[in-house]
KETI-123525 format. One record per atom (N, C-alpha, C): residue number from 1; residue in three letters; x, y, z. Coordinates in Angstrom, 2 decimals. Atoms other than C-alpha are relative to their C-alpha. Example, Ala and Ser with C-alpha at 12.3 -4.5 7.8 and 13.67 -1.06 7.14 Angstrom:
# KETI-123525
nr = 1; rest = ALA; px = 0.89; py = -1.19; pz = 0.00
nr = 1; rest = ALA; px = 12.30; py = -4.50; pz = 7.80
nr = 1; rest = ALA; px = 0.90; py = 1.20; pz = 0.00
nr = 2; rest = SER; px = -0.82; py = -1.19; pz = -0.06
nr = 2; rest = SER; px = 13.67; py = -1.06; pz = 7.14
nr = 2; rest = SER; px = -0.77; py = 1.09; pz = 0.73
//
This chain:
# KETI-123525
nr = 1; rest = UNK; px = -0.57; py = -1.10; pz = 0.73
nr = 1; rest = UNK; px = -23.12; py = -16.51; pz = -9.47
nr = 1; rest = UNK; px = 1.52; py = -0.07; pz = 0.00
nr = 2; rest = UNK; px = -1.27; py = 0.04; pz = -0.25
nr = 2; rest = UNK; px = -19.44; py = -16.95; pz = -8.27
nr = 2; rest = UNK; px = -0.10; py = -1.55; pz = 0.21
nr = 3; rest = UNK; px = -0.76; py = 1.65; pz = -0.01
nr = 3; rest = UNK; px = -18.14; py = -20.70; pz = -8.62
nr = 3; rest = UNK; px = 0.78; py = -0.24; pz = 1.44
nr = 4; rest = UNK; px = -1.14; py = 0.02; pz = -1.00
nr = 4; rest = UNK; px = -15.37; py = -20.37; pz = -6.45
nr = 4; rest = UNK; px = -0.11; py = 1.39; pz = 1.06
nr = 5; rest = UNK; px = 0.44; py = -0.83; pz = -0.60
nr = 5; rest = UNK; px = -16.22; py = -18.29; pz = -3.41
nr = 5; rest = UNK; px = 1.15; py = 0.02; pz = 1.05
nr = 6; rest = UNK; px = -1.39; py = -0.25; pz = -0.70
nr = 6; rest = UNK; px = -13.03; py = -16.70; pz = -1.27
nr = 6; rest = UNK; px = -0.97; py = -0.27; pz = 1.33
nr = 7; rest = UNK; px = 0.06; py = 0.61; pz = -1.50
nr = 7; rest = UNK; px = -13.51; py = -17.85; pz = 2.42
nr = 7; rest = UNK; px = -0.03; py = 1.42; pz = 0.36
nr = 8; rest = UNK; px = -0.32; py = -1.07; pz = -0.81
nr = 8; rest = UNK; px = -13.50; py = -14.89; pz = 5.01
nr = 8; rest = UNK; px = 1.47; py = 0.35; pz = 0.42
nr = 9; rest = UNK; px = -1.36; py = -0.34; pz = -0.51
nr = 9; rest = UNK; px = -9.77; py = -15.13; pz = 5.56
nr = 9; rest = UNK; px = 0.57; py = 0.55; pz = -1.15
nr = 10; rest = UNK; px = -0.01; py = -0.80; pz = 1.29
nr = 10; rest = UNK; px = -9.44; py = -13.96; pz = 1.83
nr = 10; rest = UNK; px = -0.42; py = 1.22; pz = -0.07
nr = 11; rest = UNK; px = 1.00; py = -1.26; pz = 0.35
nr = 11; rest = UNK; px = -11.78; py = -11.55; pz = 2.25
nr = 11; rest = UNK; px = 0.98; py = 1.23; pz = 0.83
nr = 12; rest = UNK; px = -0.75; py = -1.04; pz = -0.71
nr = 12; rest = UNK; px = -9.92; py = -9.85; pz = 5.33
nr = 12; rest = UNK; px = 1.15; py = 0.41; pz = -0.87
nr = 13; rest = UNK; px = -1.64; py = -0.48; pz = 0.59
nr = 13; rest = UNK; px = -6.19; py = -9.75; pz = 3.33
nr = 13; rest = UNK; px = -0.51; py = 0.69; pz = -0.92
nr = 14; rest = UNK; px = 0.19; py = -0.82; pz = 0.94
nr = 14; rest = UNK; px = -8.17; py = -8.30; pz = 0.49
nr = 14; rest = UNK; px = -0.48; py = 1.44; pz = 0.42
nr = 15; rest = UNK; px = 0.44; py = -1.15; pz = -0.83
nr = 15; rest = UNK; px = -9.68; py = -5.58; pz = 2.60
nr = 15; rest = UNK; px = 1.40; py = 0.67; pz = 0.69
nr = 16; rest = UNK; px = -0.59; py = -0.26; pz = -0.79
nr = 16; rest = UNK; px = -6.44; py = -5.74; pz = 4.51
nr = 16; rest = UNK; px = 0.92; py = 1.35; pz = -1.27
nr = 17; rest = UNK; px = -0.63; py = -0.83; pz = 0.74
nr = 17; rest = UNK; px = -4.64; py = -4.73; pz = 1.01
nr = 17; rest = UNK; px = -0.89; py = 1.42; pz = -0.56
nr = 18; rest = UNK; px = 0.81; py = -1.01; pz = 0.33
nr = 18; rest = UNK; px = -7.36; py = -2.16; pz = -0.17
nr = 18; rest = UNK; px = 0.44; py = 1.61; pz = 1.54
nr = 19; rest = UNK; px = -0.33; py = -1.47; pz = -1.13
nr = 19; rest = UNK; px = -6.66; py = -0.18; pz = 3.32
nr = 19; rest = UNK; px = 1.26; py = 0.50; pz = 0.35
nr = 20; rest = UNK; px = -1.01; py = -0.11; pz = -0.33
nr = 20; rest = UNK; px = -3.18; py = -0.21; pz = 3.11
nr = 20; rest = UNK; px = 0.49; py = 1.08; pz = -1.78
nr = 21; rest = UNK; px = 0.57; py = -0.94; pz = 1.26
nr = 21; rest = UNK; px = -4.15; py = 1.53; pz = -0.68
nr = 21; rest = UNK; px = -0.06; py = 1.48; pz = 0.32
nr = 22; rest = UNK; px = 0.22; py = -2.11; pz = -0.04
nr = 22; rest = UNK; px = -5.60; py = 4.42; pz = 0.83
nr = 22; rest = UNK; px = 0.45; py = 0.41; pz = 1.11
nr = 23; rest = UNK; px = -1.30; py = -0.75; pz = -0.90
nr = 23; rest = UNK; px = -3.12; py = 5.13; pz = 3.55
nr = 23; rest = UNK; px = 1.39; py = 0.48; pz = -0.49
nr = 24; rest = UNK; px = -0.70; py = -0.66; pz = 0.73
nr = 24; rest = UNK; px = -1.08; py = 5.99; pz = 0.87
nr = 24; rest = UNK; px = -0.49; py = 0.64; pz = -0.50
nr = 25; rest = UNK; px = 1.11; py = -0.67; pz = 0.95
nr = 25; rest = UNK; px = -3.98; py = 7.82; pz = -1.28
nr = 25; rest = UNK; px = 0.11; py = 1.14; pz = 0.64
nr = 26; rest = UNK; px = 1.48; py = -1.14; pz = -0.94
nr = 26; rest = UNK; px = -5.68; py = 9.71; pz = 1.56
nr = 26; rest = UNK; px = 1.48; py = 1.42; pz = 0.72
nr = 27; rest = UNK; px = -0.44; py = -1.02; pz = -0.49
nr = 27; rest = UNK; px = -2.33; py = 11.66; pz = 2.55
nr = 27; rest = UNK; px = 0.53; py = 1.22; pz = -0.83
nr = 28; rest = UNK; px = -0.92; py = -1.09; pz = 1.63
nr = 28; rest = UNK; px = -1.01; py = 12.95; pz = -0.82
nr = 28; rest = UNK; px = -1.46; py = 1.24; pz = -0.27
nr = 29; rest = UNK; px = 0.93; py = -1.05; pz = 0.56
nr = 29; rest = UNK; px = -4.88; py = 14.18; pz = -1.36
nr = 29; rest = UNK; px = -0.28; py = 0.86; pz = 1.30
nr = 30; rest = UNK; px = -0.26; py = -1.52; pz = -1.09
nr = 30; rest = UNK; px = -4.62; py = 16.31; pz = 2.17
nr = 30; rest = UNK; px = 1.09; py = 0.62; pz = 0.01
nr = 31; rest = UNK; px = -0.52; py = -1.79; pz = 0.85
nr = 31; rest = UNK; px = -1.68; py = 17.81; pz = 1.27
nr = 31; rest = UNK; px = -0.03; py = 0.68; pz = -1.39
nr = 32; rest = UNK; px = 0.63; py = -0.80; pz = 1.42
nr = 32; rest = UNK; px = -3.34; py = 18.74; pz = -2.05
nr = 32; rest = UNK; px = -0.89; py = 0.82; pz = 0.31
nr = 33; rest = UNK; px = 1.80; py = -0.76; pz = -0.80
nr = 33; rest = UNK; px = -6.33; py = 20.28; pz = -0.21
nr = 33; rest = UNK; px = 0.95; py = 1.20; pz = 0.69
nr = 34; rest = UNK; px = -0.43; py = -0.56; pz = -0.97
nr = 34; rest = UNK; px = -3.42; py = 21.77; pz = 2.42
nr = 34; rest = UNK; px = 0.54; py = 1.02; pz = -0.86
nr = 35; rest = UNK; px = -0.94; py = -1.55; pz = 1.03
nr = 35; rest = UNK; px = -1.57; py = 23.74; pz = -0.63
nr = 35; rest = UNK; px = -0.80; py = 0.88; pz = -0.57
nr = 36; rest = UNK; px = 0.31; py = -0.98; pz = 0.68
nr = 36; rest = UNK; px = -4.25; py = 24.67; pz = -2.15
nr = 36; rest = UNK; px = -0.54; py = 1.06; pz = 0.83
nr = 37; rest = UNK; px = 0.14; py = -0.89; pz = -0.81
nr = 37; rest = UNK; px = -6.04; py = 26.35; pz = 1.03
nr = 37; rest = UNK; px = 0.95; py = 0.85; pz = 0.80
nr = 38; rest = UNK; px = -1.04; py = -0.64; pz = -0.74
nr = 38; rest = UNK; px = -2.86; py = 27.18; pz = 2.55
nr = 38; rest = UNK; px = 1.00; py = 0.70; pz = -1.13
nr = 39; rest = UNK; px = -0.94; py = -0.80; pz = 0.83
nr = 39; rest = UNK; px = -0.99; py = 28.30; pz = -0.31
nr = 39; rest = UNK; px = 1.82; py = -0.48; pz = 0.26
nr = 40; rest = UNK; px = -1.40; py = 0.53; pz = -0.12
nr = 40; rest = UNK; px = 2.57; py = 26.12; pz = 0.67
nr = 40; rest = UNK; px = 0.22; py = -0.68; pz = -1.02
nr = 41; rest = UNK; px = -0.28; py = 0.67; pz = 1.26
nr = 41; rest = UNK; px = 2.87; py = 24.64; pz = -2.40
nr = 41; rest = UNK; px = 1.55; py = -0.18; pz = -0.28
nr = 42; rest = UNK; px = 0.15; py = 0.97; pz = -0.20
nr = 42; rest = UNK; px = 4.80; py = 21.98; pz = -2.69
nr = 42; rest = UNK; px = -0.05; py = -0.89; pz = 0.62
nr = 43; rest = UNK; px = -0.57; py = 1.02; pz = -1.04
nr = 43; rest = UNK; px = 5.40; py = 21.10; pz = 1.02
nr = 43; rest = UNK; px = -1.08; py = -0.79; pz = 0.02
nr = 44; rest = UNK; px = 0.92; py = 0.97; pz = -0.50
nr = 44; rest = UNK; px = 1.91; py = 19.79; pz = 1.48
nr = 44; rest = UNK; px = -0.01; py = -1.10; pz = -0.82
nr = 45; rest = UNK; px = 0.62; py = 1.34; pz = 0.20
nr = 45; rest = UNK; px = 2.12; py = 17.37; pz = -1.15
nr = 45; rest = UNK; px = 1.47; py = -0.80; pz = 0.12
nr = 46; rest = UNK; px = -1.28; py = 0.92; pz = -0.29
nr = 46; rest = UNK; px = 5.51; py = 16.27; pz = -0.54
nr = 46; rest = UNK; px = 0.25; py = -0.82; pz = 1.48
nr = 47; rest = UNK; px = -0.04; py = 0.78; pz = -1.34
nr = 47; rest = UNK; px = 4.85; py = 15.68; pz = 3.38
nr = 47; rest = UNK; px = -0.92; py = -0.78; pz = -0.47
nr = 48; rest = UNK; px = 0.99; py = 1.20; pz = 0.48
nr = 48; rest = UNK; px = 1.69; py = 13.80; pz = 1.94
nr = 48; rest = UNK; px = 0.76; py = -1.25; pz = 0.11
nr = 49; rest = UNK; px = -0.31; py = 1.27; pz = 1.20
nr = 49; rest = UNK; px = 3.37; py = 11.44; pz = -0.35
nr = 49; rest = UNK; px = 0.63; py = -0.78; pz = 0.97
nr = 50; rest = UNK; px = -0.73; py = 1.03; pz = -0.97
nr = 50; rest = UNK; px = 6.24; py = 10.75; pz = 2.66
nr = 50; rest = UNK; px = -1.12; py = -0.70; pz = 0.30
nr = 51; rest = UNK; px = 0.67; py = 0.76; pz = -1.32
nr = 51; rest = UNK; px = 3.57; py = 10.30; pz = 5.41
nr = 51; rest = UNK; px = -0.60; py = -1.69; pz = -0.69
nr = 52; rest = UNK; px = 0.37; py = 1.36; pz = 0.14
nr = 52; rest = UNK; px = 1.88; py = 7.77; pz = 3.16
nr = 52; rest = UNK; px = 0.57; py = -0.92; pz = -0.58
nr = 53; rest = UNK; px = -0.88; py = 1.25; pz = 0.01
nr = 53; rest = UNK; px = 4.52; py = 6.13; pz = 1.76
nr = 53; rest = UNK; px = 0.54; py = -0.91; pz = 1.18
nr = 54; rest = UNK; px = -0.19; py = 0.69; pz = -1.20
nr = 54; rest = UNK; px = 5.92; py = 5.29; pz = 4.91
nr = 54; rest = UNK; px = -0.86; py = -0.77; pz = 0.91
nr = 55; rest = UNK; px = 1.17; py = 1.26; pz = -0.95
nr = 55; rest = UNK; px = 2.82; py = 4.23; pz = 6.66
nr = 55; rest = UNK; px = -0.63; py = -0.75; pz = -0.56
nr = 56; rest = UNK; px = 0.61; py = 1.47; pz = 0.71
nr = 56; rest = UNK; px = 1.59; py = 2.10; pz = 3.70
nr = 56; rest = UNK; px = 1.09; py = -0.80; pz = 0.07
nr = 57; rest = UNK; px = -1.02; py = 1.10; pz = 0.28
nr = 57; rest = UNK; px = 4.97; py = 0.37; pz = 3.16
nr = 57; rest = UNK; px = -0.10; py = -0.68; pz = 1.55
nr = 58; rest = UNK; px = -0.44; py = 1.18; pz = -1.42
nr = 58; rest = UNK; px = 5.23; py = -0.32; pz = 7.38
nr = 58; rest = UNK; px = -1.56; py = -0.85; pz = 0.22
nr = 59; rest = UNK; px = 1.37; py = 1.04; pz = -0.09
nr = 59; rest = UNK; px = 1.56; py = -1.73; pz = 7.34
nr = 59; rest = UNK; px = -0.15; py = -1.18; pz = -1.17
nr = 60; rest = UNK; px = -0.19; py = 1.08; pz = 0.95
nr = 60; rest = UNK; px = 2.14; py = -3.85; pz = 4.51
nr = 60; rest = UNK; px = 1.02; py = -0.55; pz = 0.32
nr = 61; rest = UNK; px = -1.00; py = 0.89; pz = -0.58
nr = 61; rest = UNK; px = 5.21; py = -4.95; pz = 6.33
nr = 61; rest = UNK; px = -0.88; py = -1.11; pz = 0.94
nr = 62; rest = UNK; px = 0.73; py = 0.26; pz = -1.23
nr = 62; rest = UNK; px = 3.23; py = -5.76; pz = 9.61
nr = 62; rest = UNK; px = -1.13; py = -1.04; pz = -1.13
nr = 63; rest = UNK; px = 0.94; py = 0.80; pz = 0.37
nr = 63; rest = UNK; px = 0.38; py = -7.49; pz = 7.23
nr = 63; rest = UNK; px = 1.19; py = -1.26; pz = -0.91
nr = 64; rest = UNK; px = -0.53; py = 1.23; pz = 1.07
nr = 64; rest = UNK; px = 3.34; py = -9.66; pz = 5.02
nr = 64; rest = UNK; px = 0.46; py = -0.54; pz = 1.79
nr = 65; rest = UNK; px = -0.29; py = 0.85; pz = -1.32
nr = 65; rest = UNK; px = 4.68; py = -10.62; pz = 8.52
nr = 65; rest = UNK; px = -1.40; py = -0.99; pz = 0.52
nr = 66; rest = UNK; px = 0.94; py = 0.42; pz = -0.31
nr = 66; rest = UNK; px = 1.42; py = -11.49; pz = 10.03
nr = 66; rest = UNK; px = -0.45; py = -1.41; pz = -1.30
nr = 67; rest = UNK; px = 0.26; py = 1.32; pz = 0.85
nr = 67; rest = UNK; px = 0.70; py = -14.23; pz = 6.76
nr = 67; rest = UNK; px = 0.86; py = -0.69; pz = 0.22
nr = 68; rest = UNK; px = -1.06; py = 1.69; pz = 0.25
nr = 68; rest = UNK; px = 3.95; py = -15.70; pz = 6.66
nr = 68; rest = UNK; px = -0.30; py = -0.70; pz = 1.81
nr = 69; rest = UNK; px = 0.01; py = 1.10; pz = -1.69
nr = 69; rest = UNK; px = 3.45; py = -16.77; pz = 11.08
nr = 69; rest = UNK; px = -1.17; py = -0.68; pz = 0.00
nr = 70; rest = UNK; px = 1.53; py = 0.84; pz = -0.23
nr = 70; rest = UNK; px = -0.34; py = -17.84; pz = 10.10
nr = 70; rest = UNK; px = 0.49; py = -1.38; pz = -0.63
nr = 71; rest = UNK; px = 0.23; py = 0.99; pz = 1.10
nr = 71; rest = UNK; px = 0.99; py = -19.77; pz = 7.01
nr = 71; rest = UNK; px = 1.22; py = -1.33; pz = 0.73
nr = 72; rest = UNK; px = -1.19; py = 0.94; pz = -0.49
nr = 72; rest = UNK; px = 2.51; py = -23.43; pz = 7.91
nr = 72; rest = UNK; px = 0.77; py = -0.41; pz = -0.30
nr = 73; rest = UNK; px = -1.12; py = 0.35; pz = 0.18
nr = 73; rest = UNK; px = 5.32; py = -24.81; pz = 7.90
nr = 73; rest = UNK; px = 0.52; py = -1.03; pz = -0.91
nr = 74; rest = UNK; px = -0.37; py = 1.09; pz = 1.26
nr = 74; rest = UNK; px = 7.04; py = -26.76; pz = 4.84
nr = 74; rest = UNK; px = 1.14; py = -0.85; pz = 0.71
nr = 75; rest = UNK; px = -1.23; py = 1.30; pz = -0.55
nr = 75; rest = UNK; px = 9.24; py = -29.92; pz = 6.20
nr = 75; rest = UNK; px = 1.02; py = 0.21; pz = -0.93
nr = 76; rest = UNK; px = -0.78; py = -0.43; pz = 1.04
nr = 76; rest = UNK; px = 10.88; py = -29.70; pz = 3.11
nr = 76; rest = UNK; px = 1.24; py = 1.21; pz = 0.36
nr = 77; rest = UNK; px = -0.80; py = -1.10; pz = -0.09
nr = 77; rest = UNK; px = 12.25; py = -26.41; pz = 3.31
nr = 77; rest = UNK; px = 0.93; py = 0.23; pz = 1.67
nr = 78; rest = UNK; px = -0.39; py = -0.58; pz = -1.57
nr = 78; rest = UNK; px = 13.39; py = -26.37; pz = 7.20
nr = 78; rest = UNK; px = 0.95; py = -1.16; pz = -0.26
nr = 79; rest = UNK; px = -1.50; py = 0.92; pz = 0.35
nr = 79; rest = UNK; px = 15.98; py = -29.50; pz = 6.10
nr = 79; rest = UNK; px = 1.22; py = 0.52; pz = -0.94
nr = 80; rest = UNK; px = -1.09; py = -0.53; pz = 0.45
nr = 80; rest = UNK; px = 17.84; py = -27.66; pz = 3.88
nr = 80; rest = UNK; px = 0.98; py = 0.99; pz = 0.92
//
């Protein structure tokens, strides 16, 4: 059915990026839930949006770090 079948180390970074998706998603839609039961409208969705901007961008840091120390080293490039 699939020709070309991603390995398991594909599979994780794609999972890795999908969860780094909804750690930005999942905070904007609790403080949407938080304004509307709580009635603070607009703090909850503005602390949202921070919280998950910030903790998707530093986990997508932490995951671009983590590829480039797996990925090896070019001869090439370390002579310049």
């Amino acid at each position: 059915m699939f020709p070309d079948r991603p390995d398991r180390r594909d599979l994780g970074r794609y999972l890795a990026l999908g969860q780094v998706g909804l750690e930005m998603v999942v905070p904007v839609v609790l403080g949407l839930a938080a304004d509307h039961y709580l009635g603070c409208s607009p703090w909850g969705l503005i602390v949202g949006a921070v919280i998950g901007l910030v903790g998707g961008v530093a986990h997508l840091v932490v995951h671009a770090n983590k590829m480039d120390a797996n990925r090896p080293s070019d001869p090439e490039r370390e002579s310049q």
